[in-house]
C-alpha positions in Angstrom: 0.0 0.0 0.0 2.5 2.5 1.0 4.3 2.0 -2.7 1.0 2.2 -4.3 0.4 5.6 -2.4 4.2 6.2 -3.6 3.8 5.6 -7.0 0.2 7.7 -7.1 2.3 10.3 -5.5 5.2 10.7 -7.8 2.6 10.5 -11.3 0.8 12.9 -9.8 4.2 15.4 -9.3 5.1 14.3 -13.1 2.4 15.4 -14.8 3.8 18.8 -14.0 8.0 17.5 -14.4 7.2 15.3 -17.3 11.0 15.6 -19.4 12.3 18.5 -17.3 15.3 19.6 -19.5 18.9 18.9 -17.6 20.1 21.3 -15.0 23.2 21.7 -17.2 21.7 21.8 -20.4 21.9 18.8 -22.2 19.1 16.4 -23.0 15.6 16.1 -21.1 15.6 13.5 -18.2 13.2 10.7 -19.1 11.0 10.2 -16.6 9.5 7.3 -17.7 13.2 5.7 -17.4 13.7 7.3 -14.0 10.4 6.2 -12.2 10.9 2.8 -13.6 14.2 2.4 -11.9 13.0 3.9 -8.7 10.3 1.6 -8.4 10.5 -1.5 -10.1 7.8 -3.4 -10.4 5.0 -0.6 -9.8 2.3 0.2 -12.4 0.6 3.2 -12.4 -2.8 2.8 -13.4 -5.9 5.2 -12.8 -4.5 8.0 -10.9 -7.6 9.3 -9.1 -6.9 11.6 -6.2 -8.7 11.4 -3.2 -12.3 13.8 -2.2 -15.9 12.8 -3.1 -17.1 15.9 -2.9 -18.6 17.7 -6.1 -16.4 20.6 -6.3 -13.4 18.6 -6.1 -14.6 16.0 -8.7 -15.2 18.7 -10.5 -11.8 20.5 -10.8 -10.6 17.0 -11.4 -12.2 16.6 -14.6 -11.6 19.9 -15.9 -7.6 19.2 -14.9 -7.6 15.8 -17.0 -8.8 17.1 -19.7 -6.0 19.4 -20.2 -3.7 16.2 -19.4 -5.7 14.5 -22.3 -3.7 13.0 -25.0 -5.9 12.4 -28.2 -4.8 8.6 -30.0 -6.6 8.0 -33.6 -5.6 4.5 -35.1 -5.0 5.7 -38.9 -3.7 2.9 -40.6 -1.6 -0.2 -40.7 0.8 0.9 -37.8 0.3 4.2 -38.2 -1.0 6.0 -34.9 -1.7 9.5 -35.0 -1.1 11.1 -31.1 -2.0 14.7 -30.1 -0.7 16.4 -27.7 -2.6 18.3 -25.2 -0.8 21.9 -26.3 -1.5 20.7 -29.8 1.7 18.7 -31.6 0.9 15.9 -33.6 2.8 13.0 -33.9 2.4 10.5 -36.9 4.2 6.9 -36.2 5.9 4.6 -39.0 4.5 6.9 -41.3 4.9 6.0 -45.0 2.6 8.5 -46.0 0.1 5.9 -47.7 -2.2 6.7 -44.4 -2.4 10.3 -43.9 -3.9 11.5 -40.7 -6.3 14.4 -40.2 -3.8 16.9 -40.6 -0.2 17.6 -41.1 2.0 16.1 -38.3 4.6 17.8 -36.4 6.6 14.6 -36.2 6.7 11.8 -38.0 8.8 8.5 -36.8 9.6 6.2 -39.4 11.0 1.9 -39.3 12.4 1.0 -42.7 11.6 -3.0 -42.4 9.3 -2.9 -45.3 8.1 0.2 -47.4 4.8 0.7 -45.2 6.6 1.8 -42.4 8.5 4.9 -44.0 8.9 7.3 -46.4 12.1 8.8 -48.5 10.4 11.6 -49.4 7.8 13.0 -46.9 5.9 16.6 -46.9 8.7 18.8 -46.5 6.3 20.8 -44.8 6.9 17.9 -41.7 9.4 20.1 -39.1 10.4 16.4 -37.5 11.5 13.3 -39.6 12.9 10.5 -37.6 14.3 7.7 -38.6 14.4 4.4 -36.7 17.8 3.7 -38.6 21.0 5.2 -39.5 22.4 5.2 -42.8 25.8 4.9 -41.1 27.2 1.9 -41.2 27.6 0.4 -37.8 26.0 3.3 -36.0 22.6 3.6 -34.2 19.9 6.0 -35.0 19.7 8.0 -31.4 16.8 10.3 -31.2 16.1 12.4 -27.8 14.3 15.8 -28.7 11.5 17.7 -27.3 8.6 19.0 -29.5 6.5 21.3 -27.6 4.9 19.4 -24.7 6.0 16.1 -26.2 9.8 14.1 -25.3 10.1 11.7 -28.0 12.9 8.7 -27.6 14.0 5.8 -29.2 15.3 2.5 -28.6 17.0 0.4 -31.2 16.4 -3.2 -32.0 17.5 -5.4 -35.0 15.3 -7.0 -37.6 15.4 -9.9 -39.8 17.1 -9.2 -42.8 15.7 -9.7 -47.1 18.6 -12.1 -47.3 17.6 -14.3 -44.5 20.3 -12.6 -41.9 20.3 -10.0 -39.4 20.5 -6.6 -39.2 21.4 -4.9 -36.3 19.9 -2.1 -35.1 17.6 -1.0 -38.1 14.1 -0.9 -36.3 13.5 1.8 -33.2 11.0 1.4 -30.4 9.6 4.8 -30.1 8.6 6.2 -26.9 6.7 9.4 -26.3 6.5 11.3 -22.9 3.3 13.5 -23.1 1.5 15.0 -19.8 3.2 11.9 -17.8 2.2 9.0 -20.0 5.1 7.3 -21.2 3.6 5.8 -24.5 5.6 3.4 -26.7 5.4 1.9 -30.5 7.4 -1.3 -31.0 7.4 -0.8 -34.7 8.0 -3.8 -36.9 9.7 -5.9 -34.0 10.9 -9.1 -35.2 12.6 -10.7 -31.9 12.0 -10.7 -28.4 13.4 -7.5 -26.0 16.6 -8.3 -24.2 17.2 -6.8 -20.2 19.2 -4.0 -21.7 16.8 -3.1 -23.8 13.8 -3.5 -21.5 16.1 -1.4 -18.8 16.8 1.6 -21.3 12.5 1.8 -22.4 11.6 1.8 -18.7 8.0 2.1 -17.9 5.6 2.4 -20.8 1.3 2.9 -19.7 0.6 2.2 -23.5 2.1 0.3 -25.9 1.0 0.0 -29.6 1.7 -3.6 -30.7 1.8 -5.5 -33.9 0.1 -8.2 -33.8 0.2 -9.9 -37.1 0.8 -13.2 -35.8 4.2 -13.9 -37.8 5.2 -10.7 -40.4 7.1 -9.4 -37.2 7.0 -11.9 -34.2 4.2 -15.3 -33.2 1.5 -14.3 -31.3 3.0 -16.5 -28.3 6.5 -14.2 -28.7 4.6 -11.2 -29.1 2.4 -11.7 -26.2 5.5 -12.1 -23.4 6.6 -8.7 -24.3 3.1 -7.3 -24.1 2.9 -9.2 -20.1 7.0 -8.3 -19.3 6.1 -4.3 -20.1 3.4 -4.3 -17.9 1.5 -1.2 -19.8 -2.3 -0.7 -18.6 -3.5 -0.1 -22.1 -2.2 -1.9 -25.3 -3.3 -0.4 -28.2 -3.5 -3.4 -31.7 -1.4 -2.1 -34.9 -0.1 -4.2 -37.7 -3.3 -6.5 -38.1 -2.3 -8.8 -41.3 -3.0 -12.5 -42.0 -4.3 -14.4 -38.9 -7.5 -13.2 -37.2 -6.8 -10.5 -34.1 -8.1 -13.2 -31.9 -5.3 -15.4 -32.2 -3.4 -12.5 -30.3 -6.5 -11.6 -27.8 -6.1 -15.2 -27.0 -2.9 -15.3 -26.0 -3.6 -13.5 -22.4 -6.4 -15.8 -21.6 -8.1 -13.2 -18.9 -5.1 -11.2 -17.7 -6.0 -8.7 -19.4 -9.1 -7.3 -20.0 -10.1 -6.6 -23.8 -12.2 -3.6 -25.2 -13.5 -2.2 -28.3 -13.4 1.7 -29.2 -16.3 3.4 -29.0 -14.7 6.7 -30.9 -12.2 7.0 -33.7 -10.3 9.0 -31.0 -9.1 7.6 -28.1 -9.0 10.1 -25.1 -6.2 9.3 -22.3 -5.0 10.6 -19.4 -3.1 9.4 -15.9 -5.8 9.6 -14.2 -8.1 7.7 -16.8 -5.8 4.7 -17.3 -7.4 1.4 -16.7 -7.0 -0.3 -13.1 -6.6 -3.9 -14.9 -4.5 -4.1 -17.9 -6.9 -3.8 -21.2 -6.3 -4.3 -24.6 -8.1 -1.9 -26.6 -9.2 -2.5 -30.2 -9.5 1.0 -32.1 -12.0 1.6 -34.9 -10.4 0.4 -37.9 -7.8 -2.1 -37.4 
C-alpha cells in the first residue's frame, strides 16, 4: 500500500516535471526511465486523487482534460497522437495513411516500405528515422517538441537475405502530460534486459500483432505481459485473425473495443486492470 500511495504520488508530481530539460543543459531527463528504476515493479494505473465531494470531482475533470492525449488508429501501424498543447505525432509513417492533418513529427522503421517514407511533406518540421544510414551506428533520437519528449530504442530486424540486421528498427517512446507511451514498430525478436532497462515504464504500448510478419502471437504476447502497460493499443493487423493474439492472455487482461475513432487518455483515466483496446479500424 505505502508504494502504491508512492507511486500515485510521484505520477501525480510528473504530470507537471514530465522531461524536465537537464540542470546543465543537455538532454531532457526521461521520466519514464527514472520512475521505472526507482520503483521496479510498480504500475501506475488510474490515478484518481482522493475527495468525493462535487467541487473537487469537478476540478478533477476539468484538470484531466487538459492532461488528455488524443490517440486516432490511422492505418496499418500508423498511430496519429495529439498532444494536449497541440503537436501531432504520426508513427511509422509512409505517408500511404495520412492522418487528419499535417503532423509535427513523424517517426519512421524502414523493415518494409509501409513503415517509412524517403520523401515525406517537407512541410513535416520532424522526420525521424528508426535507422542510421551509417554503417555500424545507431539512429539516437532524444528531442522535445513542444509538450511532447520523443525517444527511441533500437532493436534489430530480420534481414531480405535471410540474416540480421542490427539495429535497423527503433521502439519509439513518447512522454506526453506523464504518459510514457511506446510503438514497438515492426519488431521481429524478443526484447533483451538491456533493452527493457533503457524503455523503462511504458502505460501504452501500440503492438503488432500480425501473428508472424514481425514476431508469433506467443512471442509477441511475453513482451506485451513483461512491459506491464495498462493499455495496449493493436497495430499491424495482417493475416491471422486478431483473436489469435486476444487469446494469447487468456483473462489477464481485459479486452475492449473503441467506441470513438479518437481515443481520449490521461493518468488519471488509465485502466486499473491491464486492457487491450481494439481501435476503430484495425
Amino acid at each position: 500500500m505505502m508504494l502504491r500511495a508512492l507511486a500515485f504520488g510521484l505520477a501525480g508530481f510528473f504530470l507537471s516535471a514530465l522531461a524536465a530539460p537537464a540542470q546543465d543543459g543537455g538532454l531532457p531527463v526521461s521520466q519514464c526511465q527514472a520512475i521505472a528504476q526507482k520503483l521496479p515493479g510498480v504500475m501506475f494505473a488510474s490515478f484518481k486523487p482522493p475527495g468525493p465531494q462535487f467541487a473537487q470531482a469537478q476540478k478533477n475533470l476539468a484538470l484531466a482534460e487538459r492532461e488528455e492525449v488524443n490517440i486516432t488508429f490511422v492505418g496499418h501501424s500508423t498511430y496519429f497522437i495529439e498532444t494536449p498543447e497541440g503537436i501531432g505525432i504520426a508513427t511509422d509513417y509512409s505517408g500511404v495513411y495520412q492522418p487528419s492533418r499535417l503532423p509535427d513529427v513523424v517517426t519512421m522503421n524502414k523493415a518494409h516500405s509501409t513503415h517509412y517514407s524517403l520523401q515525406p511533406d517537407p512541410k513535416i518540421p520532424h522526420v525521424l528515422h528508426g535507422w542510421s544510414d551509417v554503417p555500424g551506428e545507431k539512429a539516437e533520437h532524444r528531442l522535445m517538441v513542444g509538450d511532447a519528449y520523443i525517444r527511441n530504442v533500437v532493436s534489430d530486424i530480420r534481414s531480405w537475405g535471410g540474416g540480421v540486421e542490427e539495429n535497423a528498427n527503433s521502439i519509439f517512446i513518447f512522454e506526453i502530460s506523464g504518459l510514457c507511451i511506446g510503438h514497438l514498430g515492426h519488431l521481429h525478436f524478443e526484447l533483451t534486459e538491456a533493452q527493457y532497462t533503457e524503455i523503462g515504464r511504458l502505460d501504452i504500448l501500440m503492438v503488432p500483432v500480425d501473428g508472424g510478419l514481425t514476431m508469433g502471437a506467443d512471442s509477441m504476447s511475453r513482451v506485451v505481459q513483461r512491459l506491464r502497460s495498462s493499455l495496449i493499443l493493436p497495430m499491424h493487423r495482417w493475416g491471422p485473425p486478431l483473436d489469435n493474439f486476444l487469446a494469447m492472455f487468456d483473462g489477464r487482461f481485459d479486452i475492449a473495443y473503441a467506441k470513438e475513432q479518437t481515443i481520449k487518455v490521461s493518468m488519471r483515466s488509465l485502466p486499473k486492470k491491464p486492457t487491450i483496446l481494439v481501435p476503430q479500424g484495425l
